[in-house]
Backbone bond lengths (Angstrom), bond angles and torsions (degrees), N, CA, C in turn:
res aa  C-N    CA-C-N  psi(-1)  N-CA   C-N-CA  omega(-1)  CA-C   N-CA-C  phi
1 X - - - 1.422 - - 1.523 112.07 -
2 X 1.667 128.72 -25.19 1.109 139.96 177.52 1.581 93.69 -63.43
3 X 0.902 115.91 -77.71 1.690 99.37 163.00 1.523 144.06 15.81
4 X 1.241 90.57 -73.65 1.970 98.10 -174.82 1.817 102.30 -57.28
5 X 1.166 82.11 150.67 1.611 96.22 179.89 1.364 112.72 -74.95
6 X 1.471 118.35 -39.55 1.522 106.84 161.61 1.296 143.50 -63.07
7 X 1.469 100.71 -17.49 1.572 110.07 175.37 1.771 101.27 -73.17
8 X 1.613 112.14 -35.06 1.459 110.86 -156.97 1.512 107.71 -88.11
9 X 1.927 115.40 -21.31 1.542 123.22 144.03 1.392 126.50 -27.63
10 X 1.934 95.20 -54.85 1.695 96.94 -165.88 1.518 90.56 -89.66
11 X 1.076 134.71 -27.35 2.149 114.40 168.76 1.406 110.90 -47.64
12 X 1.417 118.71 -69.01 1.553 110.64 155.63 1.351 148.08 -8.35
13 X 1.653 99.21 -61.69 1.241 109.26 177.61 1.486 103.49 -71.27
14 X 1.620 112.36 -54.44 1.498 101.80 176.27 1.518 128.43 -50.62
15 X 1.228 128.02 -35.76 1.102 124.55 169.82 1.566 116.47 -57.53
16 X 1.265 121.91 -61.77 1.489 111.42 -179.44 1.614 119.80 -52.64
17 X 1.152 114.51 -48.80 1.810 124.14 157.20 1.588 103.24 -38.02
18 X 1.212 137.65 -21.19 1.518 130.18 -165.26 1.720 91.92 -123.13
19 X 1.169 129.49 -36.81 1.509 128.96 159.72 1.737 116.41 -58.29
20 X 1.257 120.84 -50.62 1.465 145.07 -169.36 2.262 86.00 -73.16
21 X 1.172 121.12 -41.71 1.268 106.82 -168.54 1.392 109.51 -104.28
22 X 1.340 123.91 -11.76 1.876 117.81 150.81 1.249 107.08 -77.47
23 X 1.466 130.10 -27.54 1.396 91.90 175.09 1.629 125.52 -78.15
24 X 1.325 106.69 -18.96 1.834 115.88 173.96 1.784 107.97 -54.25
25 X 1.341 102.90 -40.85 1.559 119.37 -168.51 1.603 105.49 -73.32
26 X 1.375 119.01 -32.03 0.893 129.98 176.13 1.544 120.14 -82.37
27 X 1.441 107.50 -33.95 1.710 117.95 174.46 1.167 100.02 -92.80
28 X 1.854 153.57 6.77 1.044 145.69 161.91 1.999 97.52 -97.13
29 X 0.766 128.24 -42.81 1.422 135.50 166.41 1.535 115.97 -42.05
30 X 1.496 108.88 -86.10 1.490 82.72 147.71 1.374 160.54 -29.86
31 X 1.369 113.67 -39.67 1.336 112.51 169.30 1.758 109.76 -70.93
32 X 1.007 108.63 -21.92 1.520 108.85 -164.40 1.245 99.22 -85.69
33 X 1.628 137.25 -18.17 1.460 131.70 -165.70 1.567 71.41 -104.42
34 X 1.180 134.85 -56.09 1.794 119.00 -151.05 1.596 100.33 -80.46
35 X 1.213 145.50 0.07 1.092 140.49 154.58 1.667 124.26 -74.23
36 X 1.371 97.36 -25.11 1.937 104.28 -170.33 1.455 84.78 -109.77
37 X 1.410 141.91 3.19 1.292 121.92 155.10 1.892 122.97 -100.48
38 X 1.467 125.49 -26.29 0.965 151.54 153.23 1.485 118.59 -21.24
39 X 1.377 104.08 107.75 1.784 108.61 175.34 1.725 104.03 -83.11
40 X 1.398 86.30 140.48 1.580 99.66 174.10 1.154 104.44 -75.92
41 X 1.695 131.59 148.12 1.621 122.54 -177.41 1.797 90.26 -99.37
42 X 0.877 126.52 -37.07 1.628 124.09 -176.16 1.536 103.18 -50.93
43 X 1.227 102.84 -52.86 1.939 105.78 170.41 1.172 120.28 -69.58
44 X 0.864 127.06 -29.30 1.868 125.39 165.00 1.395 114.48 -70.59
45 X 1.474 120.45 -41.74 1.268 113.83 148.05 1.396 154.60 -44.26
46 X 1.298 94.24 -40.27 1.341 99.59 174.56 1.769 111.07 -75.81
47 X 1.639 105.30 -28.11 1.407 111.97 176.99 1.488 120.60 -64.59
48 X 1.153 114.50 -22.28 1.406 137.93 176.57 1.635 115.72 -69.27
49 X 1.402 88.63 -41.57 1.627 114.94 177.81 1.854 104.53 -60.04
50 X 1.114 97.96 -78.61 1.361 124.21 173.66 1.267 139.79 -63.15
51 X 1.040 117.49 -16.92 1.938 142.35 -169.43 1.126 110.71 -150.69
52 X 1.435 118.29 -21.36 1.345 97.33 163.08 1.609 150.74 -25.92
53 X 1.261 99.02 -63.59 1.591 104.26 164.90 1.557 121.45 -51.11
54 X 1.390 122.81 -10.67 1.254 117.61 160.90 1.408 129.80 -107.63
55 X 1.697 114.94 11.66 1.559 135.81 154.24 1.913 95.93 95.90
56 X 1.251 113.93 9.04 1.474 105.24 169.53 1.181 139.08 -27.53
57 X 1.417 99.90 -58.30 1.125 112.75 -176.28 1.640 124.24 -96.50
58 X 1.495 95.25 1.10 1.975 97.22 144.61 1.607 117.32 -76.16
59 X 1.349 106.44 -46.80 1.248 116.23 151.01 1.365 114.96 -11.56
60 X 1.032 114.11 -89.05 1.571 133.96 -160.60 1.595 109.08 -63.88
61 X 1.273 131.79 -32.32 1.523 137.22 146.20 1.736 126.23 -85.26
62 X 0.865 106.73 7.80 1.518 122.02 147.36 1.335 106.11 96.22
63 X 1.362 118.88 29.92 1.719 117.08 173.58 1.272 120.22 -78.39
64 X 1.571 136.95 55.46 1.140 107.49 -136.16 1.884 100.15 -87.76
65 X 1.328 113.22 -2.51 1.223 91.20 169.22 1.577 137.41 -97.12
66 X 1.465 105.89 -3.01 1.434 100.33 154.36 1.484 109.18 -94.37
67 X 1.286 146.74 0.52 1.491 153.58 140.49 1.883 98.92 -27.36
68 X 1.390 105.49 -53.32 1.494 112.97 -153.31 1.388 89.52 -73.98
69 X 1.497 122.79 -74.17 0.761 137.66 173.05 2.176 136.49 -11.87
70 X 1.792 81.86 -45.55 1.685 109.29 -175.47 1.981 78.66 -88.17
71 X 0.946 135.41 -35.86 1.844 128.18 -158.29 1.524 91.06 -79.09
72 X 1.413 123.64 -47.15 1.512 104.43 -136.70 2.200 87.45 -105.61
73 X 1.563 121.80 12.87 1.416 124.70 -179.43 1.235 117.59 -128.16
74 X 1.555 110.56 7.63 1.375 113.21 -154.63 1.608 130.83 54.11
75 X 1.177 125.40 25.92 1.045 141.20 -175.89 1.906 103.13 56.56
76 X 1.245 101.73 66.53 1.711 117.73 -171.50 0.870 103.55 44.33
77 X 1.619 154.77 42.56 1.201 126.73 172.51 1.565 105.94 105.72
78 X 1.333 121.34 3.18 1.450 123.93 -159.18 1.647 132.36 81.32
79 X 1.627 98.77 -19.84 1.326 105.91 162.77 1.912 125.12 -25.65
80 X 1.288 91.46 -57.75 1.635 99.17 -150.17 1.728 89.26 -76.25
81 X 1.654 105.90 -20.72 1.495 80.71 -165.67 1.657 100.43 -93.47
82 X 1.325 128.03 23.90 1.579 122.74 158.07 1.335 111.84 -83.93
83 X 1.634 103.42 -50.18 1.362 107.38 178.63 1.747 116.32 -53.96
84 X 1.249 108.10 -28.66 1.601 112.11 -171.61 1.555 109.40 -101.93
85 X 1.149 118.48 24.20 1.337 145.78 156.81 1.211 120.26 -73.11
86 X 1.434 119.04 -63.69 1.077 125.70 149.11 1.601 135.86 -61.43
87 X 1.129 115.41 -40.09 1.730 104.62 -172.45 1.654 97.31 -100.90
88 X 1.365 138.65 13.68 1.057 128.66 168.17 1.711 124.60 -57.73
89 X 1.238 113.84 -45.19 1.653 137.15 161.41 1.792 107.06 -33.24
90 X 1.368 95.61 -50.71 2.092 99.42 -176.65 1.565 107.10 -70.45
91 X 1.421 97.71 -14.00 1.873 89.44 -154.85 1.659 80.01 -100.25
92 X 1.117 127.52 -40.99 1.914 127.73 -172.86 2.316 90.84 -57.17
93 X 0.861 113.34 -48.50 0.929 128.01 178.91 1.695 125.46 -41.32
94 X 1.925 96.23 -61.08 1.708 107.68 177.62 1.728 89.76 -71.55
95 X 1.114 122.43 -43.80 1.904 106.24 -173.54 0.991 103.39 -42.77
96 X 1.797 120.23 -72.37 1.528 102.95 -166.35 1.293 125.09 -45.00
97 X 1.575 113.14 -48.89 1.105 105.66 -171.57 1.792 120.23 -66.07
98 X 0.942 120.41 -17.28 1.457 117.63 149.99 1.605 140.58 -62.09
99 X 1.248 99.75 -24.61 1.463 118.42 174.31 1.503 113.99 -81.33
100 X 1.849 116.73 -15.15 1.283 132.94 -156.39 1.707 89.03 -92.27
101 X 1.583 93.50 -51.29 1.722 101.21 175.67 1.166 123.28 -59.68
């Protein structure tokens, strides 16, 4: 009975239907772990904005040693936190995309 061509159609078909639905399970899985791990860049921004001068928002993307650094100098004088005004957005950015990998 392994034989008939229709039986060995519907193995086929079943298999891709069971290939075609781990990978959905698998691309809905993912999204669901890379979404509840994922920094918002609008919120890091604004933390940058606002907390900056006390290295928060290195903090909050995991720098913790220029975090320490920006807490315990005032972020030089405020320096670092203009400069990190700007490039904060690239760095919220390389996390995710590491966390994606």
């Amino acid at each position: 009975m392994s034989d008939d061509p229709s039986t060995r159609s519907l193995t086929a078909s079943f298999s891709t239907t069971q290939a075609c639905c781990r990978t959905e399970q698998q691309r809905f899985l993912f999204q669901l772990q890379y979404s509840a791990t994922r920094k918002d860049r609008v919120l890091i921004l604004v933390f940058s904005i606002f907390l900056g001068g006390l290295g928060i928002d290195r903090f909050v993307v995991g720098n913790i040693g220029l975090g320490l650094l920006r807490l315990l100098t005032g972020g030089i004088c405020g320096i670092l936190w203009v400069i990190d005004r700007f490039l904060i957005m690239g760095r919220v950015d390389e996390v995710n995309r590491r966390k994606a990998h």
